[in-house]
C-alpha positions, 0 to 999 in steps of 0.5 A: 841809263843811270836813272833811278825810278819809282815802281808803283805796288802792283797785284796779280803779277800786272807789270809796273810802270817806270816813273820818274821825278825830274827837274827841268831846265831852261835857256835860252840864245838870242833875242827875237824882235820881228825885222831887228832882232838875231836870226837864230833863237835857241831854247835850250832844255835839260832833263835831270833825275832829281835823285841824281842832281846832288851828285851831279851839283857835287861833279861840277863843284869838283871841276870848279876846286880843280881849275880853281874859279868860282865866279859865274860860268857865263858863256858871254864872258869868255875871252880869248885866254884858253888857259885862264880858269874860267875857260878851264873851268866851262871846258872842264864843265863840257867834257865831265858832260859828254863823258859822265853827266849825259846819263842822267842829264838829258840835254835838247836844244831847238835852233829856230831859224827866224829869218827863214822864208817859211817862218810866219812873223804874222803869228806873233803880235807880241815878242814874248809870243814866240819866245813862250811857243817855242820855249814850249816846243823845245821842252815838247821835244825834249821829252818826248825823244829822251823820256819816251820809255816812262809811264809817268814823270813827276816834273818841275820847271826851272829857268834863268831869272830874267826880267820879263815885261808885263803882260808876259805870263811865261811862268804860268804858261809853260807849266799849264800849257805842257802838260795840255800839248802832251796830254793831247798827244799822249791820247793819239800816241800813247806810247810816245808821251809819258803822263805827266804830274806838276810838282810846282804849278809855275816856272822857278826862276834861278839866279846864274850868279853863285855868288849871289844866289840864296843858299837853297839854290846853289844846285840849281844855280850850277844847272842853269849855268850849264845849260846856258853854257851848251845853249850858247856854244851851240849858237857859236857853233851854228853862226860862227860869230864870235871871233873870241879864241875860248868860244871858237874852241868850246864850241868846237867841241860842242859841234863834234857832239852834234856831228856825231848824233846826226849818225845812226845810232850804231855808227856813233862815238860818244855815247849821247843818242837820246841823251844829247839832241838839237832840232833846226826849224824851219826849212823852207818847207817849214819842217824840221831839219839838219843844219850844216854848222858855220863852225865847220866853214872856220876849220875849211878855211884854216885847212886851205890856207895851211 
């Protein structure tokens, strides 16, 4: 899958185990208060061979010289000008994903319903409680659908800098925390969880801003950016909230991808089975399920008034 893997020496034709060194990404969408807060809260995760990361850095860089802009490609800060080059650029960023990058950039969201009936408010007496638990959850998740054939990743965690209050110990948390959650797992289901090695025992927190980011961090930089730029299409493309004409349209294109997924394998189009995946939760049963995208409402209405 355009992966490169390590082969551990092996003696008297024992068969070797597919090891692997990633970097991990992470963002997230929405803001959870109890009562006050957004609906939907989404972490975003992306999963990317370390030895694949400069060509990926220099892809995007690419995109960035042809549509000429160089600035922070902030989902946020899209208008409505669908020739302007920050939109070419972020579309530009999208497609060189679903076409290219998607081989060695695994990419999972959780959508987390928090206004759902079967979501308990009542386990988390602190905000920064549920943000780290399901921040966790969608990593759990992402590795475990996109790197279930590995024997072992060699991991390093990344996420947006952000200020996060005191008493909030996210970057010690998640690392620690994974690790425990899969070790456990892996023990019941072995092949269903690779083992994990920590190669950074905390979060590293990346700058989004190219233009202020310190010069070792400019491939990391350009990650968090694209993730923060799938994250947030796919809450536009969940709520429908935005009425900005660059929003409607990137996530558009984001909600064709998760159409497409929710096929069978073999009835898919775009080539991003297990490369491209989000999870709604919770249903009022408080599973897991598949949401009917509000986007879908828009193009309906658009359709009836022509």
């Amino acid at each position: 899958m355009g992966m490169t893997w390590k082969k551990q020496l092996t003696m008297f034709d024992v068969k070797p185990y597919k090891e692997l060194d990633i970097n991990l990404y992470h963002d997230e969408s929405g803001t959870y208060v109890p009562g006050a807060g957004d609906q939907w809260l989404l972490h975003g995760i992306m999963l990317v061979s370390e030895g694949k990361q400069k060509q990926v850095f220099e892809a995007l860089q690419k995109v960035r010289h042809q549509t000429n802009y160089h600035q922070e490609v902030h989902y946020v800060n899209l208008r409505g000008h669908l020739k302007g080059p920050k939109t070419l650029c972020a579309k530009g960023w999208l497609n060189l994903y679903a076409m290219q990058l998607s081989d060695f950039c695994f990419y999972h969201c959780l959508a987390i319903d928090t206004h759902a009936s079967s979501f308990d408010h009542s386990r988390f007496s602190k905000p920064h409680y549920a943000y780290n638990r399901f921040a966790r959850m969608a990593i759990e998740g992402a590795i475990a659908w996109s790197l279930k054939g590995y024997h072992r990743i060699n991991i390093k965690f990344y996420s947006d800098e952000k200020f996060r209050r005191e008493g909030d110990n996210f970057g010690i948390y998640i690392p620690k925390e994974t690790c425990a959650s899969i070790a456990g797992k892996r023990k019941k289901k072995p092949s269903s969880y690779p083992e994990i090695r920590l190669k950074y025992p905390e979060v590293i927190p990346v700058m989004s801003d190219p233009l202020k980011t310190p010069p070792d961090y400019k491939q990391e930089c350009e990650m968090i950016q694209l993730v923060d730029l799938m994250t947030s299409n796919i809450a536009q493309a969940i709520t429908n909230r935005s009425t900005q004409k660059a929003k409607i349209v990137l996530a558009e294109m984001v909600a064709s991808w998760i159409e497409d997924t929710r096929r069978p394998p073999w009835l898919q189009t775009k080539e991003l089975h297990r490369r491209f995946s989000i999870s709604f939760f919770p249903d009022e049963k408080g599973q897991f399920y598949n949401k009917f995208l509000a986007i879908k409402n828009r193009n309906q209405l658009d359709l009836f008034k022509n």
